[in-house]
C-alpha positions as CSV (number, residue, x, y, z in Angstrom):
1,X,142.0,268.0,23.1
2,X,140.8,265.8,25.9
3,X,137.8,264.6,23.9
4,X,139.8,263.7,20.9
5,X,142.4,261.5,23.8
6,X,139.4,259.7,24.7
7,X,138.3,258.9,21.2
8,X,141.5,256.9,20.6
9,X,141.3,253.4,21.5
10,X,143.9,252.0,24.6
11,X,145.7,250.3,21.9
12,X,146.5,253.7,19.8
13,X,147.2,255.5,23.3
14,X,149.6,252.7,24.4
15,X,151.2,253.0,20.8
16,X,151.4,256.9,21.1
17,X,152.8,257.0,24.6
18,X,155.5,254.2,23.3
19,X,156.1,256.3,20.2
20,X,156.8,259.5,22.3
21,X,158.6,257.4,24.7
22,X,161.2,256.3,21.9
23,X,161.5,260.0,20.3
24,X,162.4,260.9,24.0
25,X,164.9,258.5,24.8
26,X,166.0,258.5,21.3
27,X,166.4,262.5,21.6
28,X,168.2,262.0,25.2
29,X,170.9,259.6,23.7
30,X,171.2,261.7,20.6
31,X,172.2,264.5,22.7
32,X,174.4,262.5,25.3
33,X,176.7,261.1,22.3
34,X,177.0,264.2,20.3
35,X,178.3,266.0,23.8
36,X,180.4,263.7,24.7
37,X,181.9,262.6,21.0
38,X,182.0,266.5,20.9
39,X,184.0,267.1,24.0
40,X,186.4,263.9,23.0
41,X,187.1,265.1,19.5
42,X,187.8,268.4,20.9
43,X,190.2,267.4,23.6
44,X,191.7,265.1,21.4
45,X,192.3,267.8,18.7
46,X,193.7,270.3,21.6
47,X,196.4,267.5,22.8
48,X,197.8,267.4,19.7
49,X,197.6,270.9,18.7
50,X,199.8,271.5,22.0
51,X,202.4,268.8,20.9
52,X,202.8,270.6,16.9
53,X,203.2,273.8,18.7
54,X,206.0,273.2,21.7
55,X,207.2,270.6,19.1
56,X,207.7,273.5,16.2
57,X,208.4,276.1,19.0
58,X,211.3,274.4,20.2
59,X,212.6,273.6,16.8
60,X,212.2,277.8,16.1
61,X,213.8,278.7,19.2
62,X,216.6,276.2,18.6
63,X,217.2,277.5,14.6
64,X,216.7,281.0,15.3
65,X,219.7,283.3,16.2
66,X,220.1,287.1,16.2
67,X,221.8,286.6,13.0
68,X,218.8,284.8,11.3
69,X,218.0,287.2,7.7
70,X,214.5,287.2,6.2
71,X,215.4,284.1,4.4
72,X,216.8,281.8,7.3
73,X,213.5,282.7,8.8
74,X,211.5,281.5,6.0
75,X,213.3,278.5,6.1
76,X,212.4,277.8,9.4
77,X,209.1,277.9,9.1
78,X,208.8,276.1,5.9
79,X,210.5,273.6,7.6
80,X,208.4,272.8,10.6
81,X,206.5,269.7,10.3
82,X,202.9,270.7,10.3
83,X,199.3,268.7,9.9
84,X,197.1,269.6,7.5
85,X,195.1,272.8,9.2
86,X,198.1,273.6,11.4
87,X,199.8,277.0,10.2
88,X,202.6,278.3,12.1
89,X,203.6,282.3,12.6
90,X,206.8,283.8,13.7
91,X,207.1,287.3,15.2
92,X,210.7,288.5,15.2
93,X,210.7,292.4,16.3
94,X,208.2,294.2,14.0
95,X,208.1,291.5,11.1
96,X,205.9,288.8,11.0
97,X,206.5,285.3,9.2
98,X,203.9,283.2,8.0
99,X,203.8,279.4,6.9
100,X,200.5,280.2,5.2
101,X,199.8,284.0,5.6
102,X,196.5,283.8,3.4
103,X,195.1,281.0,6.3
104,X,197.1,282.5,9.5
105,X,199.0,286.1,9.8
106,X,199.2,288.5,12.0
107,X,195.9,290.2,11.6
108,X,194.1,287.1,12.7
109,X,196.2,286.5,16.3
110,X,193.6,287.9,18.5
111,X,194.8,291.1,20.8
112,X,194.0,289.4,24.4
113,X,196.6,286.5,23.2
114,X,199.3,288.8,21.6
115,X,198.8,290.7,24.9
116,X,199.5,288.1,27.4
117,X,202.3,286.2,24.6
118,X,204.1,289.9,24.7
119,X,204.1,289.8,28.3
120,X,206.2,286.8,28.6
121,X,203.3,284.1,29.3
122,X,202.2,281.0,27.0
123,X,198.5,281.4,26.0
124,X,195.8,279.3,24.1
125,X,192.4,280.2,22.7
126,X,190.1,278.9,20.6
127,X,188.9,281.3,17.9
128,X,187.2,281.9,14.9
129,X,189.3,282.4,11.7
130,X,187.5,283.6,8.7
131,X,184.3,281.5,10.1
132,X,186.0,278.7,10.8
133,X,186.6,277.3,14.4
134,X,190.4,277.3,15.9
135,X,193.2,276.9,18.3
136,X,195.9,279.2,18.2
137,X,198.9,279.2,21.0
138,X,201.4,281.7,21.5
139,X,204.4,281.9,23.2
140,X,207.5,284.2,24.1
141,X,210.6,282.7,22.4
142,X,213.3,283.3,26.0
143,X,216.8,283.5,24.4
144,X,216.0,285.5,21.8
145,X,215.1,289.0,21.9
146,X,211.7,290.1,20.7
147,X,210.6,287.4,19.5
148,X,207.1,284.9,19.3
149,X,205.9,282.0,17.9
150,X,202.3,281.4,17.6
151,X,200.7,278.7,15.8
152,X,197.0,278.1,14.3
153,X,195.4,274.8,14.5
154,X,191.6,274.8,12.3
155,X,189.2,272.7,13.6
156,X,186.7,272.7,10.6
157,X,187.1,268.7,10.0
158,X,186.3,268.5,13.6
159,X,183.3,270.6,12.9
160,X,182.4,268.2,10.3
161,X,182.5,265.1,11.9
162,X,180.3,266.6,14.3
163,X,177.5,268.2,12.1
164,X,177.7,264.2,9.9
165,X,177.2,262.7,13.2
166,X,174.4,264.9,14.5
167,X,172.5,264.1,11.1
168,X,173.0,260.3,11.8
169,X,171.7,260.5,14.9
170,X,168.4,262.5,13.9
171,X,168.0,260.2,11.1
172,X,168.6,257.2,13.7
173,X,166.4,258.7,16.3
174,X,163.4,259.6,13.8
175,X,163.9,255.9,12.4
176,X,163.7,254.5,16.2
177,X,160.8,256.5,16.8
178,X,158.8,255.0,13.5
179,X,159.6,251.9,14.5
180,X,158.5,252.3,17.9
């Protein structure tokens, strides 16, 4: 390997070592904007999954009373104002009430956040529902009795941006590097 080093001239070394200099700083910044885009988009998508869900929780808590039937609950939640990939879920004693039950229900509340939601705390986790990245809060509704609201936020347009962006930037980077 040595030997074939010495072979090239200065000016192909220079070149090479400015090649893989650009590919390395190209590869650093690459990796420094996708975290911290990343991270932004994330945050950014967590603040306003908290407002829809104290928002809508507040609006359920208000709306529902002991006397609430199967279909003044269904009207509640079809009337929250939701986003796009927010789904909201009522729990009201045994029975469960979905906005979407095909994209959120029951079944896909993870046990750790029914757990700490049925003892009285507010909780937040991101999971994965049906493959697709997510935020889902929970929360005790106080005056009435037995009774939660959770609500599903999917993150799988974040998850695009992110994957589009990371192609740019190899594509920029490998460009850079050429051109270097």
């Amino acid at each position: 390997m040595r030997r074939r080093w010495e072979r090239l001239g200065l000016r192909a070394r220079v070149s090479l070592l400015f090649a893989l200099g650009g590919l390395l700083l190209s590869a650093i910044i690459a990796v420094a904007t996708l975290g911290f885009t990343r991270q932004n988009l994330l945050d950014e998508r967590e603040e306003l999954a908290f407002q829809s869900f104290t928002g809508n929780g507040l609006r359920v808590q208000r709306q529902l009373t002991e006397e609430s039937d199967q279909a003044a609950i269904d009207t509640i939640i079809s009337s929250l104002p939701t986003a796009r990939n927010n789904y909201p879920l009522l729990r009201v004693g045994d029975a469960w009430f979905a906005g979407s039950s095909l994209q959120f229900n029951e079944d896909k509340v993870p046990a750790s956040l029914r757990a700490v939601v049925e003892a009285g705390n507010a909780g937040r986790m991101r999971v994965s529902i049906d493959d697709i990245p997510a935020i889902v809060s929970g929360i005790t509704l106080p005056d009435e009795a037995d009774a939660a609201y959770y609500e599903a936020v999917l993150l799988n347009d974040v998850e695009d941006t992110l994957n589009s962006l990371g192609f740019i930037l190899l594509d920029t980077g490998l460009v850079t590097t050429l051109l270097a």
